[in-house]
PABA-105861 format. One line per field, with one value per residue (C-alpha): x, y, z; residue number from 1. Coordinates in steps of 0.001 Angstrom, whole numbers, plus 524288, in hexadecimal, padded with zeros to 5 digits. Example, Ala and Ser with C-alpha at 12.3 -4.5 7.8 and 13.67 -1.06 7.14 Angstrom:
REM PABA-105861
px <- [8300C, 83566];
py <- [7EE6C, 7FBDC];
pz <- [81E78, 81BE4];
pos <- [1, 2];
//
This chain:
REM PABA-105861
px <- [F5612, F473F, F4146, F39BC, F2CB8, F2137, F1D8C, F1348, F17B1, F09C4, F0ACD, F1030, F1A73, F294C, F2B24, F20B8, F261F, F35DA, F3225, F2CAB, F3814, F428F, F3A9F, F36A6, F4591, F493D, F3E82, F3422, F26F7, F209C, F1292, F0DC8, F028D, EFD24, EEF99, EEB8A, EE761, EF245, EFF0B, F00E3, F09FC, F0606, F0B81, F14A2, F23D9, F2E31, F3E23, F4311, F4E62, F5EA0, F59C6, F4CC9, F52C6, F5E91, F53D1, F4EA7, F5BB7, F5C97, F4F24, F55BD, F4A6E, F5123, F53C5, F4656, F426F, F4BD0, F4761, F39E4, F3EA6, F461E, F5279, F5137, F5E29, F5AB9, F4E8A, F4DD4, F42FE, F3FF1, F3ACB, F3336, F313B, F4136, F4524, F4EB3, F51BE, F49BA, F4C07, F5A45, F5F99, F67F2, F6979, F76EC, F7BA1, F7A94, F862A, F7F15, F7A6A, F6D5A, F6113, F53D4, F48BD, F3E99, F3332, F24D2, F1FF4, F196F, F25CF, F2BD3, F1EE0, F2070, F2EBB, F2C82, F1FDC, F24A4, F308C, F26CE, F1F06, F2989, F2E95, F217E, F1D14, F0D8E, F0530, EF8D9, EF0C1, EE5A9, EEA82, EE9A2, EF133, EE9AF, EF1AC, EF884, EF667, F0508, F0965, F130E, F17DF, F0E47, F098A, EFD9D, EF78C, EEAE2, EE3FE, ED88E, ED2F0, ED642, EE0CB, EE9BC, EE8CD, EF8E7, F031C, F0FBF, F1D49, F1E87, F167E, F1CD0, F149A, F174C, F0B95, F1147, F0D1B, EFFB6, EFF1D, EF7D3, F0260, F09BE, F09E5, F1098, F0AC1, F0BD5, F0B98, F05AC, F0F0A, F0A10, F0D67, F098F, F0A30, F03D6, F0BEE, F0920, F10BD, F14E3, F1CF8, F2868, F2634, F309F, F350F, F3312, F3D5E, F40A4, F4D71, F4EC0, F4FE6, F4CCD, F40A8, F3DBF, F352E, F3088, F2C91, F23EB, F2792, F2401, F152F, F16DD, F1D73, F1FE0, F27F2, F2A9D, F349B, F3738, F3128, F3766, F2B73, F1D17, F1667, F0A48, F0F6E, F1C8D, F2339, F2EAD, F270A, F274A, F2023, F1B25, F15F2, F1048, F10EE, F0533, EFC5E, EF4A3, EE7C8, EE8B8, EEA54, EDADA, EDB83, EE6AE, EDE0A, ED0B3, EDA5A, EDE40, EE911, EEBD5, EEAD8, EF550, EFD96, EFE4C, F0119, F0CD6, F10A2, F0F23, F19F7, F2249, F1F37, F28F1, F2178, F170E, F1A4C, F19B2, F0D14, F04AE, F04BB, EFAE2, EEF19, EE61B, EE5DB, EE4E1, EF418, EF80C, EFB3D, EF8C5, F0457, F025F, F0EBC, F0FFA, F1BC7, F1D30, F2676, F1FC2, F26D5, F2E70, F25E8, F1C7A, F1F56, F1F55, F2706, F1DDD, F1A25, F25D2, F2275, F2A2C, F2923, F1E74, F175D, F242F, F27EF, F21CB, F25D4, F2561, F29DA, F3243, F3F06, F3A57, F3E68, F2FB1, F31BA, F3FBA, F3F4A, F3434, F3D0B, F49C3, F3FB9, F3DCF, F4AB1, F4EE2, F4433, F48BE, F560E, F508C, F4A01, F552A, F5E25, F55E0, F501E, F431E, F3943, F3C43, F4B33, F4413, F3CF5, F4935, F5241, F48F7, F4749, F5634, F584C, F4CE9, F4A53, F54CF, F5258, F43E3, F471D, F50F2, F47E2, F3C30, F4256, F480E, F3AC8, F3421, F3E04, F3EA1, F30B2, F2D00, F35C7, F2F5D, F209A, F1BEB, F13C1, F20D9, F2690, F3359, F3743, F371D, F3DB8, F4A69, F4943, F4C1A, F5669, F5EF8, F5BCB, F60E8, F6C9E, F7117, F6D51, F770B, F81F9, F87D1, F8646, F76FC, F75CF, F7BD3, F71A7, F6684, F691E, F6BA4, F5ECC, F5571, F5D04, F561F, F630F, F6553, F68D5, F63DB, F6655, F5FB3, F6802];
py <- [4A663, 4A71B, 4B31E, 4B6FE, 4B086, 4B22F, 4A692, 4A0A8, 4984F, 49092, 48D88, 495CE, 489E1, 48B33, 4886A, 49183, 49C94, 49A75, 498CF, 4A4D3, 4ABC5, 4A6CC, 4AA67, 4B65D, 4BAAD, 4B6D1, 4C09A, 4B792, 4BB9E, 4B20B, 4B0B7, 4A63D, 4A179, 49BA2, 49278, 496F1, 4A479, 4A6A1, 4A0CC, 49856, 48D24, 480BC, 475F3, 476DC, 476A4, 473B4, 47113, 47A1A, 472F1, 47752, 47676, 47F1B, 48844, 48873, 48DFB, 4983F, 49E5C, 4A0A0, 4A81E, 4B0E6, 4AB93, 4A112, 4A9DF, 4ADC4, 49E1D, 49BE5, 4A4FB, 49EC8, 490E0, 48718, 47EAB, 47146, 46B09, 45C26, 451AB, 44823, 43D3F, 432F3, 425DA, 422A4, 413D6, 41333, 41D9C, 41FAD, 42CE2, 42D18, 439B5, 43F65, 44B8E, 456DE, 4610A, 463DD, 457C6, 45D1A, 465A2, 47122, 47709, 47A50, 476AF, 474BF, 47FF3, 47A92, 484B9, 48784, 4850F, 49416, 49B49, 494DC, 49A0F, 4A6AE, 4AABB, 4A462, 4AD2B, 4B8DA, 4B885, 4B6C5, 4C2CC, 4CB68, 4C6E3, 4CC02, 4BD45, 4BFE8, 4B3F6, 4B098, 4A98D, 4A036, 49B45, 48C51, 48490, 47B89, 47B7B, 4831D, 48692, 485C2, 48938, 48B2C, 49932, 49A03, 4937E, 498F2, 4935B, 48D76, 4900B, 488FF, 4963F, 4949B, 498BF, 4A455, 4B082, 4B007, 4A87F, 4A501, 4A1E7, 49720, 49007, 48AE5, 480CA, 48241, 47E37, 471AB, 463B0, 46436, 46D3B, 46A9B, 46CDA, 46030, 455C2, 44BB5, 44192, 443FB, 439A0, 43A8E, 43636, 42E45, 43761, 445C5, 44CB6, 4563B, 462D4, 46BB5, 477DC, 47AA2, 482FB, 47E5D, 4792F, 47FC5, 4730B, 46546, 459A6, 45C73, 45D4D, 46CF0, 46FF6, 462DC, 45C27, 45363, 44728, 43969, 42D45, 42170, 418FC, 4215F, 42147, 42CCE, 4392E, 444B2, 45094, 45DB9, 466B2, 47536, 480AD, 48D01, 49715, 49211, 49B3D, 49A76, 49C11, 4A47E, 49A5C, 491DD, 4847A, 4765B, 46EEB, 4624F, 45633, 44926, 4400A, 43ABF, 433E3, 43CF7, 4343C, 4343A, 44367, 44430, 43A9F, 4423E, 44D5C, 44746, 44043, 4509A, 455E1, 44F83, 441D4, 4495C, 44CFA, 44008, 4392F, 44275, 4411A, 43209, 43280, 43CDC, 44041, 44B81, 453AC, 4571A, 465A5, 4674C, 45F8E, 46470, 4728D, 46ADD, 47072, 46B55, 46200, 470ED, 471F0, 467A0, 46A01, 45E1C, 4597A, 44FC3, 44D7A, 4496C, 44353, 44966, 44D4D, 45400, 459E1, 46839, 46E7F, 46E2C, 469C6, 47887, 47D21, 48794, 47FB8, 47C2E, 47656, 47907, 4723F, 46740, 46ABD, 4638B, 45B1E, 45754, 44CDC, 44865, 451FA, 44993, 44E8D, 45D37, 46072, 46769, 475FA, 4735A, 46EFA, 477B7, 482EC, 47B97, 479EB, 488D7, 48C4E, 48237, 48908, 49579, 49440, 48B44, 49664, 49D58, 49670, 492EE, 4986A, 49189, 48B1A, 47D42, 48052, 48394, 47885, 47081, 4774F, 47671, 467A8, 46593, 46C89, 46616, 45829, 44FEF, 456C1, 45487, 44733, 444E3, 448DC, 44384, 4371B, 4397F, 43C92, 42FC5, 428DB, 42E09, 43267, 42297, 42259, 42D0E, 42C6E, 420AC, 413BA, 40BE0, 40404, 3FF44, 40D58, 4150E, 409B8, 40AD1, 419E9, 418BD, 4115B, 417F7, 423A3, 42146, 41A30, 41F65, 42D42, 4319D, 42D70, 4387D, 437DC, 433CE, 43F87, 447E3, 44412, 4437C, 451E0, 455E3, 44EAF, 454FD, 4630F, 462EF, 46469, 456E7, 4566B, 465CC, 46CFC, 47A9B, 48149];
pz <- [EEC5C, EF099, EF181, EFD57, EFD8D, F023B, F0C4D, F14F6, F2307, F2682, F3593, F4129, F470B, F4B32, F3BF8, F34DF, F3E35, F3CBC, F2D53, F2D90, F34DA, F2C35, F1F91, F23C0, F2664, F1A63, F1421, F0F63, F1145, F1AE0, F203A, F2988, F29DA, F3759, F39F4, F453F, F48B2, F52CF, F5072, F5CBB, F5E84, F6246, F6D31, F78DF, F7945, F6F69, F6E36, F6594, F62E0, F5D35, F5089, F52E2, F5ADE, F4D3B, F45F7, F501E, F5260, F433F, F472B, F5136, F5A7B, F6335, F6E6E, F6FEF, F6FFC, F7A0E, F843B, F81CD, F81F6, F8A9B, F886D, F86A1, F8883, F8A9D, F852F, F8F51, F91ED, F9B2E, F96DA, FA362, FA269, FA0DD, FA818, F9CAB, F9433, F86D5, F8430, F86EA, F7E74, F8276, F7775, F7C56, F74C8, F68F3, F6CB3, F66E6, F75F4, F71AB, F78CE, F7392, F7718, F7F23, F7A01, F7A9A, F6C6A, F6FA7, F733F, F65D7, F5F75, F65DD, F6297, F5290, F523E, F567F, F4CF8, F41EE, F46F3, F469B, F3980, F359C, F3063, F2E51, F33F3, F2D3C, F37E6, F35E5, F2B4D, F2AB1, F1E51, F17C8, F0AC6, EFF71, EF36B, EECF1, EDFCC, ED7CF, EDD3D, EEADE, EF4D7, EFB5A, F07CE, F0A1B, F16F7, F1DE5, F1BFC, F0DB3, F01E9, F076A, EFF5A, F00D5, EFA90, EFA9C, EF613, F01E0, F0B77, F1742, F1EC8, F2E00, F31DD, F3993, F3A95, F3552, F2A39, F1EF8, F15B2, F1AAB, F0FBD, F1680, F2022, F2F51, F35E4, F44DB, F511C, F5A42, F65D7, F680B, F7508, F7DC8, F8103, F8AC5, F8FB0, F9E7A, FA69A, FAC06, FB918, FC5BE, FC8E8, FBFDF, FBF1B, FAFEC, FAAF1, FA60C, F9927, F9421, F8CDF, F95FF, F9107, F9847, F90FE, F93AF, F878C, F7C9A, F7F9B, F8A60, F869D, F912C, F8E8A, F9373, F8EF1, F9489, F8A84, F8E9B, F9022, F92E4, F8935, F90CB, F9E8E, F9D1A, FA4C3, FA28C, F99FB, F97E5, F8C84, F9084, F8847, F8973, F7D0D, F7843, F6C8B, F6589, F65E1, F75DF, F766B, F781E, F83A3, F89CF, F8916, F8DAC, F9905, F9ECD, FA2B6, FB01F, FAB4D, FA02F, FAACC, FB1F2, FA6FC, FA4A5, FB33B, FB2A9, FA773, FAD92, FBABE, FBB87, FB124, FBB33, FBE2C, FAD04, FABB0, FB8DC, FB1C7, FA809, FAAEE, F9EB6, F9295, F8CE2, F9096, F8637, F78B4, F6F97, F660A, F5A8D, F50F6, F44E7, F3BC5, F2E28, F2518, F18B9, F0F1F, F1125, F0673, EFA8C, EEC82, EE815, EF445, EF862, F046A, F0DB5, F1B4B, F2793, F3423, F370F, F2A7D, F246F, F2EE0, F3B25, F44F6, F533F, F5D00, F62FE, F5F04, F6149, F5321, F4E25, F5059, F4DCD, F4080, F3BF7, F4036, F387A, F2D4D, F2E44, F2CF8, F22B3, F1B29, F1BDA, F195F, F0BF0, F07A2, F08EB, F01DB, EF695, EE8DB, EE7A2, EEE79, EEB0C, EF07F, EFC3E, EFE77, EFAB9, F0373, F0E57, F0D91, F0C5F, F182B, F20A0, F1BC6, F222E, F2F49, F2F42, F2B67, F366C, F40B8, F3AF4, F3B3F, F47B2, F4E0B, F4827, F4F10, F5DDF, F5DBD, F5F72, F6B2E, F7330, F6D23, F6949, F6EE6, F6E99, F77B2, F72D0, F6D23, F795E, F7F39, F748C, F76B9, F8558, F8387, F78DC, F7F7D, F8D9B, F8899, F7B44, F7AEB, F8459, F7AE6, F7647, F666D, F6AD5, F73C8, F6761, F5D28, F6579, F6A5B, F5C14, F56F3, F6034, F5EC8, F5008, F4B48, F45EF, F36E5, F3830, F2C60, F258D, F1DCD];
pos <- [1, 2, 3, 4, 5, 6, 7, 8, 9, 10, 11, 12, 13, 14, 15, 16, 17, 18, 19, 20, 21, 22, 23, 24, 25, 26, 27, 28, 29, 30, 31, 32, 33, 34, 35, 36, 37, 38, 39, 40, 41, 42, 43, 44, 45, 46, 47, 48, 49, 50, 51, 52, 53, 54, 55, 56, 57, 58, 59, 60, 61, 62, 63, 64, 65, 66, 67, 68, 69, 70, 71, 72, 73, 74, 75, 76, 77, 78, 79, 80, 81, 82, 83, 84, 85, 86, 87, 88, 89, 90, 91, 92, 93, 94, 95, 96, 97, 98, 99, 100, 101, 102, 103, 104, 105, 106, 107, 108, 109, 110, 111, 112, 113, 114, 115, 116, 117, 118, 119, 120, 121, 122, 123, 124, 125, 126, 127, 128, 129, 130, 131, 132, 133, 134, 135, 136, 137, 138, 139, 140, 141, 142, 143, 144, 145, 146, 147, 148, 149, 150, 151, 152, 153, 154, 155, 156, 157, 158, 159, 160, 161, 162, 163, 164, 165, 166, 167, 168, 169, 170, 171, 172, 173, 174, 175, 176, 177, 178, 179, 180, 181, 182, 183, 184, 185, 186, 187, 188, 189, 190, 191, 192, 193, 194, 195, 196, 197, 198, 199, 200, 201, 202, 203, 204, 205, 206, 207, 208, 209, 210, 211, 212, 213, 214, 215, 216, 217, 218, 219, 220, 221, 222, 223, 224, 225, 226, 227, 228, 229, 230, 231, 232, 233, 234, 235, 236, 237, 238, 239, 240, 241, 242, 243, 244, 245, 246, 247, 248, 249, 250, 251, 252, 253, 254, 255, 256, 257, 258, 259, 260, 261, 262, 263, 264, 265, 266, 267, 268, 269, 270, 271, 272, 273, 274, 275, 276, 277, 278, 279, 280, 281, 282, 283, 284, 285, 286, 287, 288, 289, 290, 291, 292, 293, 294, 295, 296, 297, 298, 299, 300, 301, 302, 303, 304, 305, 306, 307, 308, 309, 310, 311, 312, 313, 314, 315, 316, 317, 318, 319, 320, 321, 322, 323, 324, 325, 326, 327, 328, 329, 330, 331, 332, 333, 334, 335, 336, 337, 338, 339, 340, 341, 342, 343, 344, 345, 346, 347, 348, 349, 350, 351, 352, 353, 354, 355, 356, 357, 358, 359, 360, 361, 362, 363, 364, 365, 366, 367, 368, 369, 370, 371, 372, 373, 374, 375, 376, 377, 378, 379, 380, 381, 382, 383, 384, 385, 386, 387, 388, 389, 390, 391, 392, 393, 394, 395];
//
């Protein structure tokens, strides 16, 4: 068996923190290192899905997400050309009875940040990876501030979609979105407890999907977002926020009470995604990535925080269960590869039918939709594909 080693997490995400957690409890001595100079986290709301909140309960932190979050029993969508369901998924058929957690990416933050605290897991701020320097028995990290005076047994790269340590190729989606957060309005025509989203073709995106607490109000919260191309995001900008609002009205008129609270372009939060899949780890195995610094993909399936938290744990319990490094690395893969296959795989193929310039595709995906999903073996797999839990193995 491994002996307890001395390791560095680079990035302060759902993944770098559970990593952290579970490596810390099993006695390792664990630093993190974060870029900025506060660690902060970054966007709107999230679905912590089955599998996600799997890997939470193992952290004994699930109830305190909860009370910060909101069920979300149902994904439903409008295609408003067709008046037909794109979008139609209630999580109690996967005959498990759990709903996804509709959460503020702040109150995940929040909770993951104050378990790493008390675990006493020392944060070294402003500390931005550029590279490592890996050898035969240590890896020591490189900052844009230059070589780190420490060293280590292990390197685990958290630092999400863009890190520099990525070797493989990311390929840019055609669709991002703008995300803004809300309270939830007294009175709106929404179904509760759902993610509620309306579709012209695949061009025109609109979602909003309850958050539990509104970090920056106190109040109950919604997330809302509007699809969009990267290279227009400057024009939606210039264009303000009432021509931003219209054009979400014009889509889905009923969204009004959500969208008037929109005060300022300075209210939106800017999204750009990328598809990857890298490899889990160096040729020496003193670097092993977790999360989007592995894997990264279209949002569309709300699998992200999900799987960095699965990757987390499939870590940890491979470190476990294994005398060497290169075990590690091997045990890790084994456990993670044919999920993040399945799902990357998955995503290339729906993400078309809800963002994309086609015509014909969101045409096929309104009709299988409305007419098949409601068949019962349908309604089973689609629940148990967006649930994360789909081909889900760690141990």
């Amino acid at each position: 068996m491994l002996g307890k080693l001395n390791i560095a997490i680079t990035g302060c995400g759902p993944g770098g923190l559970a990593t952290a957690l579970f490596l810390k409890r099993q006695g390792h001595a664990v630093t993190i290192f974060e870029r900025f100079s506060k660690p902060l986290p970054v966007g709107s709301g999230l679905l912590i899905q089955p599998s996600g909140q799997s890997i939470l309960d193992m952290l004994g932190l699930l109830d305190p997400i909860r009370s910060l979050a909101s069920p979300v029993r149902q994904l439903h969508g409008i295609s408003v050309q067709h008046n037909l369901r794109a979008l139609d998924m209630r999580y109690s058929n996967t005959g498990e009875g759990t709903a996804a957690l509709g959460i503020h990416r702040a109150s995940l933050f929040s909770v993951l940040l104050e378990a790493v605290e008390a675990a006493s897991v020392p944060i070294v701020v402003n500390s931005k990876l550029v590279g490592v320097q890996e050898s035969e028995n240590l890896i020591t990290p490189v900052f844009e501030t230059g070589t780190s005076d420490m060293s280590f047994d292990l390197l685990i790269d958290a630092s999400g979609a863009r890190s520099p340590m990525a070797s493989g190729k990311a390929k840019r989606l055609g669709y991002g979105a703008f995300w803004a957060t809300v309270d939830m309005p007294a009175t709106h025509a929404l179904i509760p407890d759902a993610l509620d989203q309306r579709y012209y073709r695949a061009s025109q995106m609109a979602g909003i999907m309850p958050i539990g607490l509104n970090p920056a109000t106190g109040n109950p919260g919604a997330a809302i977002f509007w699809s969009e191309k990267p290279e227009n995001f400057e024009r939606v900008i210039e264009s303000g926020i009432q021509r931003f609002r219209k054009n979400y009205c014009d889509l889905w008129p009923e969204a009004e009470p959500f969208v008037s609270q929109l005060t300022s372009v300075e209210d939106l939060n800017l999204a750009v995604y990328n598809h990857r899949t890298d490899g889990p780890s160096s040729p020496a195995g003193r670097l092993i990535r977790v999360g989007d610094s592995w894997h990264c993909t279209s949002p569309q399936l709300g699998q992200g925080a999900n799987m960095a938290l699965i990757d987390a744990a499939a870590l940890a319990t491979a470190l476990e269960q294994s005398g060497s490094l290169p075990e590690v690395c091997k045990k890790y893969r084994q456990a993670r590869l044919s999920h993040i296959r399945l799902y990357q795989a998955l995503s290339s193929v729906f993400t078309p039918l809800y963002q994309s310039d086609s015509v014909i595709k969101p045409w096929i995906r309104d009709v299988i939709i409305h007419h098949f999903a409601r068949l019962p073996i349908v309604r089973r797999l689609i629940a148990k594909t967006v649930s994360g839990k789909l081909g889900l193995t760690i141990r």
